[in-house]
C-alpha positions in Angstrom: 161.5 -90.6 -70.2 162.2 -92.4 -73.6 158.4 -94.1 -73.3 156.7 -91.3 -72.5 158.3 -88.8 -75.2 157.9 -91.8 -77.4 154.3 -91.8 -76.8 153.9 -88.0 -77.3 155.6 -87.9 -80.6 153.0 -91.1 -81.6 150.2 -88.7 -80.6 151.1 -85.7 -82.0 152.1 -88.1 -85.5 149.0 -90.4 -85.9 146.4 -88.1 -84.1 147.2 -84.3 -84.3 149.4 -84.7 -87.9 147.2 -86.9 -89.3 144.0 -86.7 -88.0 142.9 -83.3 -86.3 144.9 -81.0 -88.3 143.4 -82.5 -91.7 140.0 -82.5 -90.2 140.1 -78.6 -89.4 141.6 -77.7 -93.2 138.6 -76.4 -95.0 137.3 -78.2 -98.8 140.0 -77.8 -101.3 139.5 -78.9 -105.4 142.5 -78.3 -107.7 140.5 -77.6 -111.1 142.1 -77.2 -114.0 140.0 -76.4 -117.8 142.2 -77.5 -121.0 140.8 -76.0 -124.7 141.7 -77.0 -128.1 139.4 -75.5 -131.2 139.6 -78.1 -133.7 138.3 -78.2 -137.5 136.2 -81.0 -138.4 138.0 -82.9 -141.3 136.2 -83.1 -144.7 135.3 -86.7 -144.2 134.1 -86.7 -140.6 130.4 -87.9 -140.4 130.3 -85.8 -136.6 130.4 -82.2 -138.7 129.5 -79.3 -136.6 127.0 -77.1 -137.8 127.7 -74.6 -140.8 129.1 -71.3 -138.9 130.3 -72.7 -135.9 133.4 -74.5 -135.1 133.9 -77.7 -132.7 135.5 -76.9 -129.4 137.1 -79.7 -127.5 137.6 -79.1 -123.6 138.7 -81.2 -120.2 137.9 -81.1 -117.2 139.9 -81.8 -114.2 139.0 -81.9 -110.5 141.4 -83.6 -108.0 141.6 -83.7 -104.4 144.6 -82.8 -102.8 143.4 -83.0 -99.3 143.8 -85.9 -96.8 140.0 -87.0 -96.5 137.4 -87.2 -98.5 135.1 -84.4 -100.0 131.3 -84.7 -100.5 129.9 -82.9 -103.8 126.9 -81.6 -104.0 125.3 -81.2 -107.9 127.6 -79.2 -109.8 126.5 -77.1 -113.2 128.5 -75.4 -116.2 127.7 -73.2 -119.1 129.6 -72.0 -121.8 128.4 -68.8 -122.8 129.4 -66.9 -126.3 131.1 -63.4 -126.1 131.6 -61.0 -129.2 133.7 -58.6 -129.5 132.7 -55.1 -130.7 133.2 -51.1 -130.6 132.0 -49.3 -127.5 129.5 -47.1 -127.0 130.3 -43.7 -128.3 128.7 -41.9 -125.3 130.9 -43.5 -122.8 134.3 -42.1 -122.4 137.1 -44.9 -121.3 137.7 -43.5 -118.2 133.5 -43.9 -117.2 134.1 -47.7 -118.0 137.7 -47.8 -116.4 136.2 -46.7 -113.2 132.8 -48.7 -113.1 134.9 -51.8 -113.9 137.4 -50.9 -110.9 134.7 -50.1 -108.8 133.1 -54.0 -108.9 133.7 -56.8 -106.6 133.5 -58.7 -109.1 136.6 -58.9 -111.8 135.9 -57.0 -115.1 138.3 -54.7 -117.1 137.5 -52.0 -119.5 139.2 -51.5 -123.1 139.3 -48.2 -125.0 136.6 -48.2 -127.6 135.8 -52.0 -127.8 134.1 -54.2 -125.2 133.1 -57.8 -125.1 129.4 -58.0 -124.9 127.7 -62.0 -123.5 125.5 -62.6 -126.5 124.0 -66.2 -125.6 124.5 -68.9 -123.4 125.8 -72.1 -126.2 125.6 -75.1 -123.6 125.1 -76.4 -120.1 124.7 -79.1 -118.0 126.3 -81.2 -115.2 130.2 -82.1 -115.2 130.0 -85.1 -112.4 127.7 -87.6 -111.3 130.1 -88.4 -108.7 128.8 -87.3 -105.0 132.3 -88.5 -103.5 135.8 -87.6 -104.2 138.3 -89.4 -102.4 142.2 -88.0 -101.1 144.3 -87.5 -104.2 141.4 -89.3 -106.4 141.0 -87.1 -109.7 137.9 -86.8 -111.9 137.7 -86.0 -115.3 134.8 -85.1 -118.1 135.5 -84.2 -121.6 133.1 -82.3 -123.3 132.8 -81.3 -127.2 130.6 -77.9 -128.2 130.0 -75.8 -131.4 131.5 -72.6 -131.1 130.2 -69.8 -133.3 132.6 -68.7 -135.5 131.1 -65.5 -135.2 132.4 -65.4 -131.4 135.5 -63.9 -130.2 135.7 -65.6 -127.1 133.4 -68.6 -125.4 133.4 -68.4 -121.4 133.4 -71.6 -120.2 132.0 -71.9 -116.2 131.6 -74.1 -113.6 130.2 -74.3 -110.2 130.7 -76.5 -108.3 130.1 -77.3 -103.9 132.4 -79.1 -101.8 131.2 -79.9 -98.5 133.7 -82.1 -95.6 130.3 -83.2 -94.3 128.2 -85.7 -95.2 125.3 -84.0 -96.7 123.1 -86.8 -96.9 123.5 -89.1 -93.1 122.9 -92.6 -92.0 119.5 -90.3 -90.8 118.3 -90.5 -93.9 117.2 -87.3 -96.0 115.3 -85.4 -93.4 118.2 -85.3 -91.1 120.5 -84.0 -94.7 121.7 -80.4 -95.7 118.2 -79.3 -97.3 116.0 -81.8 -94.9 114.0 -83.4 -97.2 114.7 -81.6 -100.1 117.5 -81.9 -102.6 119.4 -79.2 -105.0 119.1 -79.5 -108.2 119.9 -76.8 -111.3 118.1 -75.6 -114.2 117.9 -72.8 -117.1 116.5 -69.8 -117.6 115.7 -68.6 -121.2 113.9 -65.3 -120.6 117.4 -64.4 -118.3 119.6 -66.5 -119.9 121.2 -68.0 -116.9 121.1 -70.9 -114.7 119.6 -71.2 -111.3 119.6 -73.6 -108.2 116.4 -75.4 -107.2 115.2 -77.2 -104.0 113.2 -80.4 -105.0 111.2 -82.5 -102.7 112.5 -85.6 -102.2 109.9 -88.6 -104.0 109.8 -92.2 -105.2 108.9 -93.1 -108.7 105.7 -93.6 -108.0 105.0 -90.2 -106.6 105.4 -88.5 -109.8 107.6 -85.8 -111.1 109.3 -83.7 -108.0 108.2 -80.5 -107.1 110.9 -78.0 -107.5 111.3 -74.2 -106.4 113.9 -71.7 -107.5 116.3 -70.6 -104.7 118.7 -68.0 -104.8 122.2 -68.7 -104.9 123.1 -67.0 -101.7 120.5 -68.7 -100.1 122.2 -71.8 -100.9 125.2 -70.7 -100.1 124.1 -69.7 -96.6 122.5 -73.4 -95.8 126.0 -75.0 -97.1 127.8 -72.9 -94.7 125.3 -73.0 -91.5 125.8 -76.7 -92.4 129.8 -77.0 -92.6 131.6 -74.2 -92.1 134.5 -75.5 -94.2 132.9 -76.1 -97.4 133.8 -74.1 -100.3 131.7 -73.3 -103.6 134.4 -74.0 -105.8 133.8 -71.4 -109.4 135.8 -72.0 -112.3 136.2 -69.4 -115.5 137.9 -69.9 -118.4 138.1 -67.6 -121.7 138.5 -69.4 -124.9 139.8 -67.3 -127.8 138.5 -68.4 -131.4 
């Protein structure tokens, strides 16, 4: 009897505990955005442009699960918001109710309202493709913000997959086949956008790209792994 219950608690401690369970958890990223506006000295050579005021932020993303995670290309933006009075042919309770009524989160003030004017910066956090249990990542990142701007909303996106995207099959076997994601910007929308490019050597030239939606992507991540997560961070700076 001691043998065998032995042997069951060694199973249910090395392979259900520590193996199975784990393995059935879906993607998990801790990620955590610290700010701190900082006025260039006098004397610094690295002065921010006249009108705008240097805004130093980190980046953290750790792992807190027990295996690794694969990422997939991540993008952020920092977009400025200004504050100003609301329209005078809206009452507050019209805007109280359309910004209940979203899915998304928005609130509603009486007689001001934040208005998006421009997006300031973007680009990718991570090169890294693999982020290991407990391993954290960081990025810092320095951008001019207007001192014109009330707020600056600081994004990311980023995809966390428990798969492999890319197996020992090579590309065509992969998440997108033989295509790979990619991101890029829109200045007629003012956003950013996912892309699909065909996979090439150097010698084949520049990649051929297509915009994709982002619930199109979405759908493919999930179809692929059903426990990856597209992890979306937003953070409000105050000036």
């Amino acid at each position: 009897m001691a043998v065998v219950v032995a042997a069951l608690w060694g199973m249910y401690t090395f392979v259900w505990k520590d193996i199975l369970v784990p393995s059935w958890a879906p993607a998990s990223l801790l990620i955590e955005v610290t700010a701190q506006p900082a006025r260039p000295r006098p004397s610094d050579p690295m002065q921010q442009p006249q009108g705008s005021i240097p805004l130093h932020l980190q980046i953290t993303v750790t792992n807190p699960t027990q295996r690794p995670l694969y990422l997939l290309p991540n993008v952020w933006w920092a977009s400025s918001i200004k504050r100003q009075a609301a329209a005078t042919d809206t009452s507050f309770e019209t805007s109280a109710n359309a910004a209940l009524s979203q899915p998304s989160v928005a609130h509603a003030e009486r007689g001001q309202e934040l208005v998006s004017s421009e997006v300031l910066a973007t680009g990718r956090l991570f090169p890294d493709d693999q982020i290991q249990p407990g391993e954290k990542l960081s990025r810092e990142l320095s951008i001019a913000m207007p001192s014109t701007a009330s707020v600056v909303a600081f994004q990311l996106i980023l995809p966390s997959l428990t798969r492999n995207p890319r197996p020992t099959g090579g590309w065509s076997s992969g998440l997108f086949g033989s295509r790979r994601m990619s991101w890029a910007y829109s200045e007629k929308a003012d956003t950013v956008y996912p892309l699909l490019c065909q996979q090439t050597t150097e010698s084949a030239g520049e990649a051929r790209c297509e915009p994709v939606e982002t619930k199109s992507i979405a759908a493919m991540i999930r179809n692929f792994d059903q426990r990856a997560l597209i992890f979306f961070k937003s953070r409000m700076i105050a000036n």
